[in-house]
C-alpha positions, -999 to 999 in steps of 0.1 A, spaced: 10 135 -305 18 154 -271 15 134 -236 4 150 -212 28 154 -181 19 129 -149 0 147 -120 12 135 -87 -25 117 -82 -20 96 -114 16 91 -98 4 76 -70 -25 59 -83 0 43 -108 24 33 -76 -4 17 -59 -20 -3 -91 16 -15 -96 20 -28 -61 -16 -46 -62 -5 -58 -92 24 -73 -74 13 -86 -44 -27 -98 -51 -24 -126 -26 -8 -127 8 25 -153 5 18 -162 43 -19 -170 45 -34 -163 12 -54 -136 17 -63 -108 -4 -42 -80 -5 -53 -46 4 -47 -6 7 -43 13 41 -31 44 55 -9 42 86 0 74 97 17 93 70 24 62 49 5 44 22 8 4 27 -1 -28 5 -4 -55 33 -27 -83 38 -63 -81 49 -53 -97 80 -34 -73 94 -61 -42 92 -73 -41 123 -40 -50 141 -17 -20 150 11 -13 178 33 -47 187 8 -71 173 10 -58 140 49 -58 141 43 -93 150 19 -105 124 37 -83 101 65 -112 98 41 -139 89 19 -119 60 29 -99 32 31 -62 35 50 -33 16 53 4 18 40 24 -10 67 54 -23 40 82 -27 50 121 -42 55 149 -12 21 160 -4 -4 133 -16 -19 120 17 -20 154 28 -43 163 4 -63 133 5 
């Protein structure tokens, strides 16, 4: 049986369901765990920190859970 090679989308999408899969709950508060973009970087932080940016999120950043998802070249960009 051939497999057919990984796109870069099911890359991604397989980066991101791992690090939901990691992090459901917020350590800090325990909060649900969500997906944003922030600038040219794809994140996995806690619901809490959505609608904080600038100093206050590198503030609240260090008391909720938050991590950086590795995407391929190019993925946002297309998105």
């Amino acid at each position: 049986m051939n497999e057919l090679p990984m796109t870069t989308e099911d890359l991604a999408r397989e980066r991101i369901e791992a690090a939901l899969h990691d992090l459901t709950y917020c350590a800090g508060c325990g909060g649900w765990m969500g997906v944003d973009v922030r600038g040219a970087a794809l994140w996995v932080e806690c619901e809490s920190l959505r609608s904080k940016s600038g100093l206050r999120l590198a503030i609240s950043a260090g008391f909720h859970d938050r991590r950086r998802v590795e995407l391929p070249e190019g993925v946002l960009a297309a998105a």
